[in-house]
PDB file of N, CA, C and O in Angstrom:
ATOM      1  N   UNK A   1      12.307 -37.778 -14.156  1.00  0.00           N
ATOM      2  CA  UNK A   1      11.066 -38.114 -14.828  1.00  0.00           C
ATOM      3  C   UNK A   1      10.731 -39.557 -14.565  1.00  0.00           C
ATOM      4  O   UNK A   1      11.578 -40.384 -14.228  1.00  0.00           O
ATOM      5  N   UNK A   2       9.264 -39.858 -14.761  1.00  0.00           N
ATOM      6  CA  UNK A   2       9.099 -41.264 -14.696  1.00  0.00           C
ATOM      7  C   UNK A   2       7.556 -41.750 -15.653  1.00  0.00           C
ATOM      8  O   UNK A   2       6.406 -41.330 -15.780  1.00  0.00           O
ATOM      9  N   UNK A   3       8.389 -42.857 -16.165  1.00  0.00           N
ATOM     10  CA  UNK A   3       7.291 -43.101 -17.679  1.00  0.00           C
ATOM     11  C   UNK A   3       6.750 -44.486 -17.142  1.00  0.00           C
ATOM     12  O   UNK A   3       7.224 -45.465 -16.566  1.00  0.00           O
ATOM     13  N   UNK A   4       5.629 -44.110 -17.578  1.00  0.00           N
ATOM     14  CA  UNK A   4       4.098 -45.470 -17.084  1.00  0.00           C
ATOM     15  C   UNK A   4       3.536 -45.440 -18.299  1.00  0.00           C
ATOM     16  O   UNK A   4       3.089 -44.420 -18.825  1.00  0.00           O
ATOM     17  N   UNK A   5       3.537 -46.543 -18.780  1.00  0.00           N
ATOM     18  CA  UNK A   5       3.821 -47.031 -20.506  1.00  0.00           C
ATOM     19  C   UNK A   5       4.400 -46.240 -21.380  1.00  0.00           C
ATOM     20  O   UNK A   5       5.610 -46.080 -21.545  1.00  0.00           O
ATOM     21  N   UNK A   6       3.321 -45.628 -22.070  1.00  0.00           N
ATOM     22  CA  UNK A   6       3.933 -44.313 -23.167  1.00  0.00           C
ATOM     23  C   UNK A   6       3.854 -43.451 -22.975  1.00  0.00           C
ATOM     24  O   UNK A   6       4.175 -42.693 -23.890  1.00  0.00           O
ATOM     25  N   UNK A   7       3.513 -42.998 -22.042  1.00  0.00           N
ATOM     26  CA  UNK A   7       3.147 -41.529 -20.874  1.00  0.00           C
ATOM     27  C   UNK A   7       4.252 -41.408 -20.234  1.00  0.00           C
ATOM     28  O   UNK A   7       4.624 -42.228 -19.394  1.00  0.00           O
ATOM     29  N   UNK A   8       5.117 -40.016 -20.674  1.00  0.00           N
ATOM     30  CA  UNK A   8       5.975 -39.873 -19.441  1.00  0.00           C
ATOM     31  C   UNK A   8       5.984 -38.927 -18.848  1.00  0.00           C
ATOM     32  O   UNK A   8       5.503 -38.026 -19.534  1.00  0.00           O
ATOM     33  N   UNK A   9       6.426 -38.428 -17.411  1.00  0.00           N
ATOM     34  CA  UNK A   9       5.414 -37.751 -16.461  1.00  0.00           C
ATOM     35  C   UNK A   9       6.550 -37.115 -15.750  1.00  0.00           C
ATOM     36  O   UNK A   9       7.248 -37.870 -15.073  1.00  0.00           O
ATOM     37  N   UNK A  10       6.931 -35.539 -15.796  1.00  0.00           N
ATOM     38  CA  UNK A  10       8.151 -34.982 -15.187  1.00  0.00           C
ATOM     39  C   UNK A  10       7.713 -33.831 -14.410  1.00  0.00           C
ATOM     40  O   UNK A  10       7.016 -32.997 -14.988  1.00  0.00           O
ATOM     41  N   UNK A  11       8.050 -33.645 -13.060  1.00  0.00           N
ATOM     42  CA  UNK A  11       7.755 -32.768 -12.250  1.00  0.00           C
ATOM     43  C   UNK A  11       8.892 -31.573 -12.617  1.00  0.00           C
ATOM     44  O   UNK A  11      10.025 -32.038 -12.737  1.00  0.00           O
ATOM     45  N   UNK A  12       8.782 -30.045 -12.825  1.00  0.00           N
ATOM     46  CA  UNK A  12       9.323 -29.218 -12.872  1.00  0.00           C
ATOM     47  C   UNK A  12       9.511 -28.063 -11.671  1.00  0.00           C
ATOM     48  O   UNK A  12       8.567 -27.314 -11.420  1.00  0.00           O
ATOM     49  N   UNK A  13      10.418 -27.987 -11.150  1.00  0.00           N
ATOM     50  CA  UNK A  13      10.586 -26.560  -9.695  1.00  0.00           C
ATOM     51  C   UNK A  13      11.296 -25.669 -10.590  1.00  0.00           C
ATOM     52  O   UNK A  13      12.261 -25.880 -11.325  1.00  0.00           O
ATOM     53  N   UNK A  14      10.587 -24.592 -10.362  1.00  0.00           N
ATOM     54  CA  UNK A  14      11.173 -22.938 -10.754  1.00  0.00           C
ATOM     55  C   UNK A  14      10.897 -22.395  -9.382  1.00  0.00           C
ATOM     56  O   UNK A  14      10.244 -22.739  -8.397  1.00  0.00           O
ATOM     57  N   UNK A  15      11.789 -21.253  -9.791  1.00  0.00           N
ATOM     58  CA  UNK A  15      12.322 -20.054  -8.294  1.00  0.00           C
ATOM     59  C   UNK A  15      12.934 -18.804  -9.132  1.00  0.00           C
ATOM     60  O   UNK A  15      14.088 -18.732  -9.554  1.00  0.00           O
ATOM     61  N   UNK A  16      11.491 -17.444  -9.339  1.00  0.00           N
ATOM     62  CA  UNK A  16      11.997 -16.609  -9.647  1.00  0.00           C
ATOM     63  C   UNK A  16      11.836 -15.474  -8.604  1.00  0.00           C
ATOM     64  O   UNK A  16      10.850 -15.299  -7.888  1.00  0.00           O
ATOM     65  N   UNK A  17      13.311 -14.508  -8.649  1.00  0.00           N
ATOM     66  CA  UNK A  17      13.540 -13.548  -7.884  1.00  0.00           C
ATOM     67  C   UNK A  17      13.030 -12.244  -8.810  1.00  0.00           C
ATOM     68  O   UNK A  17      13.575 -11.870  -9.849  1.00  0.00           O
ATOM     69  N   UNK A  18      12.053 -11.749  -8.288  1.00  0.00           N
ATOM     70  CA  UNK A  18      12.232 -10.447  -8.398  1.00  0.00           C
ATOM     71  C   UNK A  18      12.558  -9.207  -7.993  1.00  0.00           C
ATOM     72  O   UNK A  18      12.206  -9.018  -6.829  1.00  0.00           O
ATOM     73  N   UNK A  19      13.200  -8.106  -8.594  1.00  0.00           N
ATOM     74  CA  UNK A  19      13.516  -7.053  -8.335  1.00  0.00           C
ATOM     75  C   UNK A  19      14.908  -7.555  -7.476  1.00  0.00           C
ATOM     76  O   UNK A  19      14.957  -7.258  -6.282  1.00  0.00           O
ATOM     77  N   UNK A  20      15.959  -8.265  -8.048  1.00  0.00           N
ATOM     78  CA  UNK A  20      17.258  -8.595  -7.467  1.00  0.00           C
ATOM     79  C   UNK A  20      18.356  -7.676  -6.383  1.00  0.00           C
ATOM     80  O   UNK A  20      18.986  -7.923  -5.355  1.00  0.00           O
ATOM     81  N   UNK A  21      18.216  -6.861  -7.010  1.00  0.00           N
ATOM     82  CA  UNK A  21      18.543  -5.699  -6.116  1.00  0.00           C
ATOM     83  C   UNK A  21      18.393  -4.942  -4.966  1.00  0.00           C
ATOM     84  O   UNK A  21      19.260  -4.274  -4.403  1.00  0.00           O
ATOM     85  N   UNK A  22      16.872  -5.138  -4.561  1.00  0.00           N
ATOM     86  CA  UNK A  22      16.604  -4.921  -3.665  1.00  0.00           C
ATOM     87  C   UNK A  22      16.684  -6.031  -2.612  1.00  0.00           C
ATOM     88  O   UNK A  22      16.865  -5.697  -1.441  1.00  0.00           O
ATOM     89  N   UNK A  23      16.569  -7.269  -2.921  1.00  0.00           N
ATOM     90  CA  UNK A  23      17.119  -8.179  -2.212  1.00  0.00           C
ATOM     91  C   UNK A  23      18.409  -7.953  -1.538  1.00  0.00           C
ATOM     92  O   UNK A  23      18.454  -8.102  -0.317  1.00  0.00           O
ATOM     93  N   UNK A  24      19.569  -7.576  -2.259  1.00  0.00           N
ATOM     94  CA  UNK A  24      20.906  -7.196  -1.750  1.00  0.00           C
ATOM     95  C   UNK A  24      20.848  -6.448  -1.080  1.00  0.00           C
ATOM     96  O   UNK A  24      21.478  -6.586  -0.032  1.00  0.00           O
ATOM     97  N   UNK A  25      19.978  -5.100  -1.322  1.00  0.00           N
ATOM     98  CA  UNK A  25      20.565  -4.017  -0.438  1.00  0.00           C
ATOM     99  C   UNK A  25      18.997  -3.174  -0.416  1.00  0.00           C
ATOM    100  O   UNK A  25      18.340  -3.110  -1.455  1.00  0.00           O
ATOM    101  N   UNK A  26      18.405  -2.431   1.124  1.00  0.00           N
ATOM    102  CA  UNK A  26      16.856  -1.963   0.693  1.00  0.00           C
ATOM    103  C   UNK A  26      17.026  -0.839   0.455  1.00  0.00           C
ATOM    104  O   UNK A  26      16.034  -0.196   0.797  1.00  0.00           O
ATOM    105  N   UNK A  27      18.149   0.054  -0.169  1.00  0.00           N
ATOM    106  CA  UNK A  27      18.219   0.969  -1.281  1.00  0.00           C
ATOM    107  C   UNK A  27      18.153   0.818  -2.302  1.00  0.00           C
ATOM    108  O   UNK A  27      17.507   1.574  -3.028  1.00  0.00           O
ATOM    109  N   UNK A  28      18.833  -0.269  -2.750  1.00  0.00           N
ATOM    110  CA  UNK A  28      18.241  -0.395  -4.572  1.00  0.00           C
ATOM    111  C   UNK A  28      17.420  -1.038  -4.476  1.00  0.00           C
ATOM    112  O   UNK A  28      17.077  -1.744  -3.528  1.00  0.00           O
ATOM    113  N   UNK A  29      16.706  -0.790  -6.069  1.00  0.00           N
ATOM    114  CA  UNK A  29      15.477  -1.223  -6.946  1.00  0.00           C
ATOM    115  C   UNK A  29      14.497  -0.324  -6.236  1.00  0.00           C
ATOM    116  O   UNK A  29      13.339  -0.602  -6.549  1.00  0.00           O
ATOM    117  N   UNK A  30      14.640   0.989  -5.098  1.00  0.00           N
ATOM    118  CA  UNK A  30      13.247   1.697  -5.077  1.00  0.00           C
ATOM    119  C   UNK A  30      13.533   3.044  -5.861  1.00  0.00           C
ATOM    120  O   UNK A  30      14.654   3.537  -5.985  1.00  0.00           O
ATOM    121  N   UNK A  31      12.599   3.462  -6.269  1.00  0.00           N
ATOM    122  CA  UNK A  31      12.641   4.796  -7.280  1.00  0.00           C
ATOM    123  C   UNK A  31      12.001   5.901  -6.493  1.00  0.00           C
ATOM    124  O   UNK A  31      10.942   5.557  -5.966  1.00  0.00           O
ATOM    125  N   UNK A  32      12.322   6.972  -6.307  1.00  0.00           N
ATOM    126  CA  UNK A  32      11.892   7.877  -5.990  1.00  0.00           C
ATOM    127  C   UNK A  32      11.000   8.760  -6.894  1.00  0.00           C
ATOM    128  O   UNK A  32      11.195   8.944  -8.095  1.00  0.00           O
ATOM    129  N   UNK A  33       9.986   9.286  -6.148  1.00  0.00           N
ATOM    130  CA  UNK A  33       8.722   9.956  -7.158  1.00  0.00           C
ATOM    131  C   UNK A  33       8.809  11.626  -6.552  1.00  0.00           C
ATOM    132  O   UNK A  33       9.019  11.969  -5.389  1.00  0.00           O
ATOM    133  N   UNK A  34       8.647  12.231  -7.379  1.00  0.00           N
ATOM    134  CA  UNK A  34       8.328  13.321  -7.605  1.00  0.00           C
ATOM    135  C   UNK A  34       6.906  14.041  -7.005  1.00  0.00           C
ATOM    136  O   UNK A  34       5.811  13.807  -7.517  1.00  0.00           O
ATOM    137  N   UNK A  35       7.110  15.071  -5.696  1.00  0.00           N
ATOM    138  CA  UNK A  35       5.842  15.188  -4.660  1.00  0.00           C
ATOM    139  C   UNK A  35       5.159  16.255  -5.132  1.00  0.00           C
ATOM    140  O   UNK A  35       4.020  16.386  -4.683  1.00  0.00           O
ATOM    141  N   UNK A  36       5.612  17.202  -6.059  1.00  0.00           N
ATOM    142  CA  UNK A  36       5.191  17.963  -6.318  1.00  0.00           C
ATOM    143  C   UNK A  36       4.159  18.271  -7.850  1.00  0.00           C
ATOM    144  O   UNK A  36       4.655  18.881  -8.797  1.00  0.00           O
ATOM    145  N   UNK A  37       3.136  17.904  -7.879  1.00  0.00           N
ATOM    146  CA  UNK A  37       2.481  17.571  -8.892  1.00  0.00           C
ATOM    147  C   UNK A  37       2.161  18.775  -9.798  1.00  0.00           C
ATOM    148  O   UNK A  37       1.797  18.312 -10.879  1.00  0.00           O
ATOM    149  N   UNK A  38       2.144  19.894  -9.818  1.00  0.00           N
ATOM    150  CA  UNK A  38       2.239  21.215 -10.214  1.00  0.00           C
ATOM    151  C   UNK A  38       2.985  22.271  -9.902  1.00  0.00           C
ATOM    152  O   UNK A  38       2.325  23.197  -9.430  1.00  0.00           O
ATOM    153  N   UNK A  39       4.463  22.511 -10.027  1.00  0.00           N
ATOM    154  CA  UNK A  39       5.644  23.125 -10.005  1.00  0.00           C
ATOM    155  C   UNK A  39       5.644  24.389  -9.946  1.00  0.00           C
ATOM    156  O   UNK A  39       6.494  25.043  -9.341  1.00  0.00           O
ATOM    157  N   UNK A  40       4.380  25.006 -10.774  1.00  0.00           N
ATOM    158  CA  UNK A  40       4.274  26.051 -11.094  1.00  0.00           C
ATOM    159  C   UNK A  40       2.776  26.707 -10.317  1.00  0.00           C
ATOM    160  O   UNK A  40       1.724  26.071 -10.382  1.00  0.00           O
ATOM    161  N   UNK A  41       2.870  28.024  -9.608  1.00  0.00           N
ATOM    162  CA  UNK A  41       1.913  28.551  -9.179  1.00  0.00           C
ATOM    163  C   UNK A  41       1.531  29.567  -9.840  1.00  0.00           C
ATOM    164  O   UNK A  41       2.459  30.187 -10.359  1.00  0.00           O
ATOM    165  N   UNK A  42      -0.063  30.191 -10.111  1.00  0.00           N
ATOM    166  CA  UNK A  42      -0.097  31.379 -10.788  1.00  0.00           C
ATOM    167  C   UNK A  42       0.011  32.321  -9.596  1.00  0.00           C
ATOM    168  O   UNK A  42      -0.439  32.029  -8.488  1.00  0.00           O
ATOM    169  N   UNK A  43       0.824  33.829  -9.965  1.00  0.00           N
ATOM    170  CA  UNK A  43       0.771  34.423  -9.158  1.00  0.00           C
ATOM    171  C   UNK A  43       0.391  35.385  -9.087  1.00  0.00           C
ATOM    172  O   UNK A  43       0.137  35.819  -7.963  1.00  0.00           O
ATOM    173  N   UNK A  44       0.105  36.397 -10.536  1.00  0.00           N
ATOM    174  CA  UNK A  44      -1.159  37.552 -10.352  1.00  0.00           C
ATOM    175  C   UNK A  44      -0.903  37.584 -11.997  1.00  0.00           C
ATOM    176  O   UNK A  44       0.092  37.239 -12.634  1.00  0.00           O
ATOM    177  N   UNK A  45      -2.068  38.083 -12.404  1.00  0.00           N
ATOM    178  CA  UNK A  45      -1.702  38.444 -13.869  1.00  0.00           C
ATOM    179  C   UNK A  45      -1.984  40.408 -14.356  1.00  0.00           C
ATOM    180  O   UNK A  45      -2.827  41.226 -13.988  1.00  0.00           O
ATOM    181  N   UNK A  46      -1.012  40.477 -15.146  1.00  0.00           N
ATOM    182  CA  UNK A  46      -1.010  42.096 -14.845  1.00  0.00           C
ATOM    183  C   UNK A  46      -0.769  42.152 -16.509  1.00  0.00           C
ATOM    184  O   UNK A  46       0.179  41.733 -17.173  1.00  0.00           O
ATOM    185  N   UNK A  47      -2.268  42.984 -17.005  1.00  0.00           N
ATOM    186  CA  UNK A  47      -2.961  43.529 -18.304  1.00  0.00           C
ATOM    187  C   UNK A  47      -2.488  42.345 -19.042  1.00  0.00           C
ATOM    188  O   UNK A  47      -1.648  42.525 -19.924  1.00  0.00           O
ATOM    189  N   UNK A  48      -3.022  40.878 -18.736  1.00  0.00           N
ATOM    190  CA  UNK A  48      -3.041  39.791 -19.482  1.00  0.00           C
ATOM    191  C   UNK A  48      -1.892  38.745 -19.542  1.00  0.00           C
ATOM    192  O   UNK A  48      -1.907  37.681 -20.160  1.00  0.00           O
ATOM    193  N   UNK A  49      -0.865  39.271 -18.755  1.00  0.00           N
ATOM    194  CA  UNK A  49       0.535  38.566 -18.791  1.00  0.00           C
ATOM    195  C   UNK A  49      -0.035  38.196 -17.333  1.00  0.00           C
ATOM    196  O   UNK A  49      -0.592  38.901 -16.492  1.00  0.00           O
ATOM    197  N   UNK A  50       0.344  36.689 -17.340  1.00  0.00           N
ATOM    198  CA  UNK A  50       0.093  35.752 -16.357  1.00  0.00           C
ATOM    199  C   UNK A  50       1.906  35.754 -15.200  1.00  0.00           C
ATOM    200  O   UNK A  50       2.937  35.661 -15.865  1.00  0.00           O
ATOM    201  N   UNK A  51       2.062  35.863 -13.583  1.00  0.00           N
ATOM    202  CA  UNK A  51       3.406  35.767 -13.714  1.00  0.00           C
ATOM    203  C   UNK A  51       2.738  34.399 -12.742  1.00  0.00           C
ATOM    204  O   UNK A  51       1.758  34.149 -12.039  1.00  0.00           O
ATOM    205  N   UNK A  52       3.976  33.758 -13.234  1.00  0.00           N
ATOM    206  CA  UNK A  52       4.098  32.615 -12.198  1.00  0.00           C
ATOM    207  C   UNK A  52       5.372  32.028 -10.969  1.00  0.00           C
ATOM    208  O   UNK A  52       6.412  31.708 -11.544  1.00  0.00           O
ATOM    209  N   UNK A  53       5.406  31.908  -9.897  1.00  0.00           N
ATOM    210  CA  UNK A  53       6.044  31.227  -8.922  1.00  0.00           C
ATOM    211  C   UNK A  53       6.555  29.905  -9.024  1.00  0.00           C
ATOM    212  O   UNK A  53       5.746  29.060  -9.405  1.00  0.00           O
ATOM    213  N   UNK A  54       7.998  29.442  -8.707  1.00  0.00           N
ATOM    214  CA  UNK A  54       7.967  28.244  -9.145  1.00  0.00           C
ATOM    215  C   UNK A  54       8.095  27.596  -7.529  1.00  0.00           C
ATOM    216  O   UNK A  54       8.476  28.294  -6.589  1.00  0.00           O
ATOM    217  N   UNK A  55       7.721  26.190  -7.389  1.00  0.00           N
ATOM    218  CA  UNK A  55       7.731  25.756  -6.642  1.00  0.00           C
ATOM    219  C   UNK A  55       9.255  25.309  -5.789  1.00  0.00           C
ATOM    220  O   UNK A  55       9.650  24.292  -6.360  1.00  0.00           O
ATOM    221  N   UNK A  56      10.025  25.602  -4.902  1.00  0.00           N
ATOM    222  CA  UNK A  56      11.372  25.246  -4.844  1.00  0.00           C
ATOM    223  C   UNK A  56      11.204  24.315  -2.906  1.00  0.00           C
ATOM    224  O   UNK A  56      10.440  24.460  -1.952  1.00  0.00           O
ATOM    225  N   UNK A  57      12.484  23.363  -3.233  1.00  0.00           N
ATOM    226  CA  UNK A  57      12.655  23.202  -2.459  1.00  0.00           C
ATOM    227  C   UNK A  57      12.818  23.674  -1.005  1.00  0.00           C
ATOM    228  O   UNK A  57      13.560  24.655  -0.975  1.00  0.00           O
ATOM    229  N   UNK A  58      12.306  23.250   0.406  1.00  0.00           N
ATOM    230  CA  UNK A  58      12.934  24.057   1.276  1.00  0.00           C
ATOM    231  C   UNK A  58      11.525  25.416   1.634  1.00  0.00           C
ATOM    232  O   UNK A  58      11.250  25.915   2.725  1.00  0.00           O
ATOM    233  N   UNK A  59      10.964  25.654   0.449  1.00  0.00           N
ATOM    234  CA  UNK A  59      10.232  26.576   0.688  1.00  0.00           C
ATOM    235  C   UNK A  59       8.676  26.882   1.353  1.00  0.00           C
ATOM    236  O   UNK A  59       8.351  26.351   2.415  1.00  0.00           O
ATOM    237  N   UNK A  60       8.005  27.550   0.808  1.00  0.00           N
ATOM    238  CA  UNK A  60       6.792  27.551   1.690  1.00  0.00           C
ATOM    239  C   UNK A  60       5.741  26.264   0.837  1.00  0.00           C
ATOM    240  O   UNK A  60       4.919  25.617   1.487  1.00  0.00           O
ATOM    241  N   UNK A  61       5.908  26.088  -0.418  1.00  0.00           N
ATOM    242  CA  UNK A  61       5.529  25.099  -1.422  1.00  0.00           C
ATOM    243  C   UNK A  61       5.488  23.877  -0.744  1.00  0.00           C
ATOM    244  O   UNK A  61       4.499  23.485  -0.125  1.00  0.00           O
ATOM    245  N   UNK A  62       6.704  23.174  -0.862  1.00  0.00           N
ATOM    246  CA  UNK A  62       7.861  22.181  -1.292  1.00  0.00           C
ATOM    247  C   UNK A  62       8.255  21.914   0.182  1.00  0.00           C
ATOM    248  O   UNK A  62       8.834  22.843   0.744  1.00  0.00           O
ATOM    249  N   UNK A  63       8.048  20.886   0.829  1.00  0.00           N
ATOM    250  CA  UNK A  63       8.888  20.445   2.397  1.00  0.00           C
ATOM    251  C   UNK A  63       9.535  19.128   1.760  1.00  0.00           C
ATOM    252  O   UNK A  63      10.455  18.831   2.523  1.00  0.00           O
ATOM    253  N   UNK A  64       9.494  18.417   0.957  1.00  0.00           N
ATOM    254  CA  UNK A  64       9.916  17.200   0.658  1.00  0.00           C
ATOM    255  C   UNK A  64       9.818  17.051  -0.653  1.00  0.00           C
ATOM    256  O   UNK A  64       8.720  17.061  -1.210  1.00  0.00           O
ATOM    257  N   UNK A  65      11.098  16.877  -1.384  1.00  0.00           N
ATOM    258  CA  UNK A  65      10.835  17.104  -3.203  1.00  0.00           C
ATOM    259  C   UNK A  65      10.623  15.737  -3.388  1.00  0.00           C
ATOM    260  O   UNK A  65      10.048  15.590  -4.466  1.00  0.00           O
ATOM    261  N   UNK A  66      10.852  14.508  -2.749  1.00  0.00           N
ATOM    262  CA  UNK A  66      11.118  13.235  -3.173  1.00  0.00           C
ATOM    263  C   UNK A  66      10.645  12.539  -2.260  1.00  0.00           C
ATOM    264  O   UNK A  66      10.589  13.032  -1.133  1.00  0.00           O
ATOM    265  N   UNK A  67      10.252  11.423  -2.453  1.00  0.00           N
ATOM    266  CA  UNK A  67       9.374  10.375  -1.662  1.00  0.00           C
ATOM    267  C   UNK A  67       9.713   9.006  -2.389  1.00  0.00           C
ATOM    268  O   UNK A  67       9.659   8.786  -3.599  1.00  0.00           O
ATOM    269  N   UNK A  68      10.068   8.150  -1.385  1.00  0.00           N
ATOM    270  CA  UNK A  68      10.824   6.772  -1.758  1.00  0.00           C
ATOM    271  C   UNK A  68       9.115   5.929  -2.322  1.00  0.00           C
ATOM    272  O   UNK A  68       8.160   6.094  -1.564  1.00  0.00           O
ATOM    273  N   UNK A  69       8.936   5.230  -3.415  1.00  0.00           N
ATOM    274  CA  UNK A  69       8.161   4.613  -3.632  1.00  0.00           C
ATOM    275  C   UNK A  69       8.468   2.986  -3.571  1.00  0.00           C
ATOM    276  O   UNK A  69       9.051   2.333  -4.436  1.00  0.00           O
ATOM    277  N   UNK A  70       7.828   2.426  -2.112  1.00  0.00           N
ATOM    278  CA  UNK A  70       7.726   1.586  -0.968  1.00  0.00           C
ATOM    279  C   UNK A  70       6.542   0.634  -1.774  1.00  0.00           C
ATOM    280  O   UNK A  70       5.610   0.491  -0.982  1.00  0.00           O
ATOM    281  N   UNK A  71       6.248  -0.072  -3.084  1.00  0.00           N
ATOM    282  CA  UNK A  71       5.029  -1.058  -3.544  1.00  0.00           C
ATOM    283  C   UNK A  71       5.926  -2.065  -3.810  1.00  0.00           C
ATOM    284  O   UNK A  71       7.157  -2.087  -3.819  1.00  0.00           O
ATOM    285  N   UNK A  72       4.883  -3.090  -4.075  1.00  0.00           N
ATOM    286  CA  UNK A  72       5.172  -4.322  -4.704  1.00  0.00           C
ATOM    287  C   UNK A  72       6.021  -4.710  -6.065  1.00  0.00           C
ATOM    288  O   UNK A  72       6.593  -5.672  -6.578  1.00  0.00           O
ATOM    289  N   UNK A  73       5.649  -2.997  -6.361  1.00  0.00           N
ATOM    290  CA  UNK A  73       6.578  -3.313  -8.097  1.00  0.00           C
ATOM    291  C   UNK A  73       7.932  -2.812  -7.672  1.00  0.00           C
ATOM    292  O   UNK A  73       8.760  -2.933  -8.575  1.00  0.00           O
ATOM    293  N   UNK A  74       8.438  -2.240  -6.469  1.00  0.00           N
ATOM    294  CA  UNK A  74       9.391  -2.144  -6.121  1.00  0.00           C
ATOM    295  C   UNK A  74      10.424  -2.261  -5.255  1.00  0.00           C
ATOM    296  O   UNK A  74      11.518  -1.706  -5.159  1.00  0.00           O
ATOM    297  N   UNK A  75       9.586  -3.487  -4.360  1.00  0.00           N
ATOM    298  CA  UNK A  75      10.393  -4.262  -3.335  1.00  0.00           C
ATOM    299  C   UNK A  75      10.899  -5.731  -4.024  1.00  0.00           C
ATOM    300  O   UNK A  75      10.442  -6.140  -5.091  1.00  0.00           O
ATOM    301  N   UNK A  76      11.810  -6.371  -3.313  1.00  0.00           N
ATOM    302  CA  UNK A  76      11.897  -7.880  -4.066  1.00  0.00           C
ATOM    303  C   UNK A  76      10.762  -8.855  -3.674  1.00  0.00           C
ATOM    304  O   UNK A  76       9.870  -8.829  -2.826  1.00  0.00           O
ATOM    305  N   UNK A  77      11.052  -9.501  -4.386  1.00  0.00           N
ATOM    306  CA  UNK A  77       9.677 -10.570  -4.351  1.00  0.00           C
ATOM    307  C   UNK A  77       9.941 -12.052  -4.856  1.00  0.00           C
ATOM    308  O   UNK A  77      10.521 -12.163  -5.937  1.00  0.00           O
ATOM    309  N   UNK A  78       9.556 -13.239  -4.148  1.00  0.00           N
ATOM    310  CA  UNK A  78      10.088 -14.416  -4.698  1.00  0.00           C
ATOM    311  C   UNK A  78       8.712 -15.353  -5.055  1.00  0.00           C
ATOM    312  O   UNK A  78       7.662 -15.559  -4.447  1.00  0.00           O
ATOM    313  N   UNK A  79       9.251 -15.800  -6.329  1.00  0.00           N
ATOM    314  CA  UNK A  79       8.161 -16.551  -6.711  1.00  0.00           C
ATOM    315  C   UNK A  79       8.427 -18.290  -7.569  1.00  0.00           C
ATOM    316  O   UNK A  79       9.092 -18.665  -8.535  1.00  0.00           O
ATOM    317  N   UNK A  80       7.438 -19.012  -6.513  1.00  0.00           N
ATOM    318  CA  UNK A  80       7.485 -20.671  -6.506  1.00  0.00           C
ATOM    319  C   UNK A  80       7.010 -20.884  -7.494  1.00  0.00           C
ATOM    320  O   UNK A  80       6.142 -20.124  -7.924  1.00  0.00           O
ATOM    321  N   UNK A  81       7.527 -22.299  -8.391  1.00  0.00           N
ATOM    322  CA  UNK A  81       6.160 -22.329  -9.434  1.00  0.00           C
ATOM    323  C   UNK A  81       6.630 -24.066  -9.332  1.00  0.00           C
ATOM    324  O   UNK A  81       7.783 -24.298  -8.971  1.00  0.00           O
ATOM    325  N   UNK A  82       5.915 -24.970  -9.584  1.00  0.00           N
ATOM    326  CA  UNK A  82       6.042 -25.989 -10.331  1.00  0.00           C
ATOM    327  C   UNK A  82       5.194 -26.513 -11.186  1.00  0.00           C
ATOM    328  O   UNK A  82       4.043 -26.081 -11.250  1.00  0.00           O
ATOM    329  N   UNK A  83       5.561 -27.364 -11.847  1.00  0.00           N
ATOM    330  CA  UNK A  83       4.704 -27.388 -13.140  1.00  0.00           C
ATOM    331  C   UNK A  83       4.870 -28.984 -13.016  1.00  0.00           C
ATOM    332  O   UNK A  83       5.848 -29.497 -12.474  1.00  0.00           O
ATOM    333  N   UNK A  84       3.851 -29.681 -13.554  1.00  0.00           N
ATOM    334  CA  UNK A  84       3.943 -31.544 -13.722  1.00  0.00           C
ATOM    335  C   UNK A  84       3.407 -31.645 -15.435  1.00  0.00           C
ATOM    336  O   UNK A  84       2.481 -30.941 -15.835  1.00  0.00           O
ATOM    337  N   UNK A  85       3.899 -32.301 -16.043  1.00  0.00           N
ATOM    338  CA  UNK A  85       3.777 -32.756 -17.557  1.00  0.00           C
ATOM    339  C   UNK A  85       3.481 -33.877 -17.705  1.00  0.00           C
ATOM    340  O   UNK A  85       3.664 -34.632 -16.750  1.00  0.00           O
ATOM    341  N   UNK A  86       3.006 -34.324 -18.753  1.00  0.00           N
ATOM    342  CA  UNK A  86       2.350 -35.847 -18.829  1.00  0.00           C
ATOM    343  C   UNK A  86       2.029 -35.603 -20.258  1.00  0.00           C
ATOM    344  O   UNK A  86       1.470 -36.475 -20.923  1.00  0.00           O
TER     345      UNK A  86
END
């Protein structure tokens, strides 16, 4: 710090990491999402009873149950700051 009369005047450095984990390693800190947004298919309805199909992996539905979610809220990220006081 440095004071010029009764004013004293201190420069501050911050350094925050986000999402730490993924920094270490680019498997952690991403979450995988869920591709299939309706699981369930209707598949005929017989005298009012609805039947339904479920969506499965592997199948004619479903080629990929999971999808790595690749954003900003889930990669690491570094952030500068300084601050001056007076």
């Amino acid at each position: 710090y440095m004071r010029t009369g009764n004013t004293k005047h201190t420069l501050q450095f911050s350094l925050d990491v986000i999402n730490l984990p993924n920094l270490i390693s680019r498997n952690w800190g991403i979450r995988d999402l869920y591709t299939v947004n309706n699981p369930l298919t209707l598949k005929k309805v017989i005298s009012g009873t609805p039947t339904y199909t479920l969506a499965e992996y592997g199948g004619d539905l479903v080629t990929q149950p999971f999808v790595k979610s690749v954003s900003p809220g889930t990669t690491w990220g570094m952030q500068l700051g300084l601050r001056y006081i007076f």
